[in-house]
N, C-alpha and C positions, 0 to 999 in steps of 0.2 A: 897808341896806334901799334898793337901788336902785330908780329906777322898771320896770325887768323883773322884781327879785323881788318887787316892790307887787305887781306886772300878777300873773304866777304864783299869788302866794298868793291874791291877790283872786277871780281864774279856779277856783278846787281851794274856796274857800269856796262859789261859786256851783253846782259839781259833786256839791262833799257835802254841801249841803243836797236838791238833787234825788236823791241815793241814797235820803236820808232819808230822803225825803217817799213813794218809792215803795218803800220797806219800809215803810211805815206803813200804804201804800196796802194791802198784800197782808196779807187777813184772817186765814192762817194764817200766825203768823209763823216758825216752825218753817221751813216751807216755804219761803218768802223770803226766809230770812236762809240758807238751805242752797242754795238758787240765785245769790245774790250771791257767799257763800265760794265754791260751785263754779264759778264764772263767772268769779270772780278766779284758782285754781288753774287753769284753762284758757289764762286769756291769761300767769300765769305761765309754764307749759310752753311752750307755744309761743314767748316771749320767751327763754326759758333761752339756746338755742343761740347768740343772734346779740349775747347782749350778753355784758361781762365776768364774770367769777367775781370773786366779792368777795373781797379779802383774809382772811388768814387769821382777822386782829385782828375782824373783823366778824361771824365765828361767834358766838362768845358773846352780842352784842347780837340777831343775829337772831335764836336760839332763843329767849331771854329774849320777844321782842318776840312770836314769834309765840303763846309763853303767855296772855303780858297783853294780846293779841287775842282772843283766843278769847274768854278771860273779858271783854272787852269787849263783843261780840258776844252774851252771854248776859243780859250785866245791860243791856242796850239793848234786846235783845228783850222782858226784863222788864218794865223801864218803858214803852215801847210797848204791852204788852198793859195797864197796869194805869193808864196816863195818858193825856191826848190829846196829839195832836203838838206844840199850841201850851204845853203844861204841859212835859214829858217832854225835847223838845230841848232846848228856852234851858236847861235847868239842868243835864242833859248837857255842854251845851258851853260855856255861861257860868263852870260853877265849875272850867274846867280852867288858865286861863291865871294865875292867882296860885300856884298851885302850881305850873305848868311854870317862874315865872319863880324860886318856891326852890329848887325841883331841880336847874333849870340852875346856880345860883348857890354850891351843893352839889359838883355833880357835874360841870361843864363847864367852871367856874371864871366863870361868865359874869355879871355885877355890872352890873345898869344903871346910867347916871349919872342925876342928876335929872331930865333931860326926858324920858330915855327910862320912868322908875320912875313918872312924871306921868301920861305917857301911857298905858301899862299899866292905872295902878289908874283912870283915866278912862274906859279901854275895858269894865273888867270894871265898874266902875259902869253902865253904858250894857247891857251885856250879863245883868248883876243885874236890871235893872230891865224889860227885855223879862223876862226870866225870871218876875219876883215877877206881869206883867199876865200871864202865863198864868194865875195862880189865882185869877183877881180871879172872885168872886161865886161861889166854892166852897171849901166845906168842906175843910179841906187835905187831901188825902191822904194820908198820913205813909209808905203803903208806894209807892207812886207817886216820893214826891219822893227818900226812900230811894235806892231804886234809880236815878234822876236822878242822885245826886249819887256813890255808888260809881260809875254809869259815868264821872263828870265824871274822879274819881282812875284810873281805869284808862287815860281819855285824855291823863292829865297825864304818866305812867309810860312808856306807850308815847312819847310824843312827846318822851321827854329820850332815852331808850332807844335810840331811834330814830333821833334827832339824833346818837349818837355812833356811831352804827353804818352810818350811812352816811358820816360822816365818815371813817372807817376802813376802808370796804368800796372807798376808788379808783377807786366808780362808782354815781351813785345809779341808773342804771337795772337793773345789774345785780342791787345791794340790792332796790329792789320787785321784781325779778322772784321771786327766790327767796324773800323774805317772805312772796307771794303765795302763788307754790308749798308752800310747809311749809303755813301757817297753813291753807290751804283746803283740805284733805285733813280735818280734824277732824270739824267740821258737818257735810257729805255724807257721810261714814262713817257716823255717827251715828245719822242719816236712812235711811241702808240698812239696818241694823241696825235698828233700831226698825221701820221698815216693810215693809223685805222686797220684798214680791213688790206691794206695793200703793205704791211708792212714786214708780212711773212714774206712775202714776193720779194721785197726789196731790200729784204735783210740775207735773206738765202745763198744769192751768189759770194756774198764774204764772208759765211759762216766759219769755216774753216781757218782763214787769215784773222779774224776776229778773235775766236774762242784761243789760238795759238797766243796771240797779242795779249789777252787778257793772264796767259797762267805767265807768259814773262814777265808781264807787270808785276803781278801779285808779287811775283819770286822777290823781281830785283826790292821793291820795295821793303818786303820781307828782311831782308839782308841787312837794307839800309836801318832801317828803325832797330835790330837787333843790333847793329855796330853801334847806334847811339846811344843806347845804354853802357855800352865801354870804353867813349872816346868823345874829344872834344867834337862839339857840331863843325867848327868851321873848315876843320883838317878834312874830317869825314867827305863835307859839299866839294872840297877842291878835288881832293882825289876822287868823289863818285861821277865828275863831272870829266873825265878819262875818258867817257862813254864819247866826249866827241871828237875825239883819235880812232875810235871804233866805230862810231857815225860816219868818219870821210870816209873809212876804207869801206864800207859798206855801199857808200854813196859813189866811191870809185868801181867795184865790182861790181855793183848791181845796178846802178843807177849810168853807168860810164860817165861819171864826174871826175876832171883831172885831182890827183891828189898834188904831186908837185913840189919843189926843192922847198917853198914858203913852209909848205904844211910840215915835211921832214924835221925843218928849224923849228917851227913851233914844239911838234910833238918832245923834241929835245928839252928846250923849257919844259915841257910839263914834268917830262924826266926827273929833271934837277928839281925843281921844286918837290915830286914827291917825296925824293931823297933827302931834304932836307926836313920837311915833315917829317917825317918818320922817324929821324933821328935828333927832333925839338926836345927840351926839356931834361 
């Protein structure tokens, strides 16, 4: 975890919380989330030509990857329609880093030592606890948090997935380009198909909050897969998921969602834990 893949992941945390926040914004999310995919398959294509073809070894992880996106994409949309942004994120992306660090440890052979395992479960405390002030002074929603928390697993699956498959693809640009390209072909199909001849119409009014959502995706993701070829996956998932300190406050200013002394305490754990990250090993 050098100080440029701090910077990087730090950068792609504050990117995909503003996709977010502007999928959350866009009332039909259907719509929204088919402008994003489409907006990501576009600066796909258009990247295709000028970057590398990923190794052989990296097919299998990218098609896997762009499965467990989609389905990402559906159960995010879910929780969005059925929670508010300040419930629905943090626990989205709060409960993804203790699983990416047993999958990595599974699957990558990748085994934190105790400062680094410190900081980890310090971060996902911090990130736990923004999560739990989303539901403060409401009845919990059990299909809400539900779906919160299969997106959390979908995000943990894709980001080991992901992680060895742009290690193996000999180019993370070349990886997001064509991730992009597969994955975002689904949703816009979809969207044509179910709407036809009425989908210009109904795509039109969020064109703009869409095609904007789609290049922060791209970015932050962008970011994310170039750090993982420099750094363990599971350091990377804790500190990429910062994004939901930068989700409340988003969700505080835009949304007028209280942020609050809980969330201050929180964001302090994730503090210390990055700090301890960063200085594992």
């Amino acid at each position: 975890m050098t100080p440029l893949v701090t910077a990087a992941v730090l950068l792609a945390a504050v990117t995909h919380a503003g996709w977010n926040a502007l999928a959350h914004r866009i009332t039909d999310k259907l719509a929204g989330f088919a402008l994003i995919s489409g907006g990501g398959l576009l600066i796909g294509l258009a990247a295709v030509p000028f970057v590398p073809f990923p190794a052989a070894g990296a097919w299998p992880y990218l098609g896997c990857s762009a499965a467990v996106h989609i389905a990402y994409y559906a159960l995010l949309m879910k929780s969005f329609r059925l929670g508010d942004f300040g419930q629905a994120y943090p626990i989205a992306r709060g409960s993804a880093p203790l699983v990416v660090t047993v999958l990595a440890a599974a699957f990558a052979h990748e085994v934190p030592d105790g400062r680094a395992a410190a900081g980890i479960a310090l971060s996902c405390a911090g990130l736990t606890g923004v999560a739990l002030w989303g539901l403060r002074g409401h009845r919990p929603d059990w299909a809400a948090i539900g779906a919160a928390l299969a997106t959390g697993l979908t995000i943990a699956a894709y980001t080991v997935v992901d992680g060895l498959g742009v290690r193996a693809s000999g180019s993370s640009l070349g990886y997001i380009a064509w991730l992009m390209a597969v994955q975002g072909t689904v949703i816009p199909a979809y969207v044509l198909w179910r709407w036809r001849r009425r989908a210009g119409t109904l795509l039109r009014p969020y064109a703009g909050l869409g095609l904007l959502g789609a290049a922060l995706s791209v970015a932050a993701y962008a970011l994310v897969l170039w750090a993982q070829t420099r750094a363990a996956l599971a350091p990377i998932a804790a500190l990429r998921e910062s994004s939901v300190i930068v989700g409340a406050v988003i969700g505080a200013v835009f949304f007028k969602e209280r942020f609050g002394a809980p969330r201050i305490a929180a964001a302090g754990l994730l503090v210390v834990g990055i700090g301890l990250m960063l200085h594992a090993g």
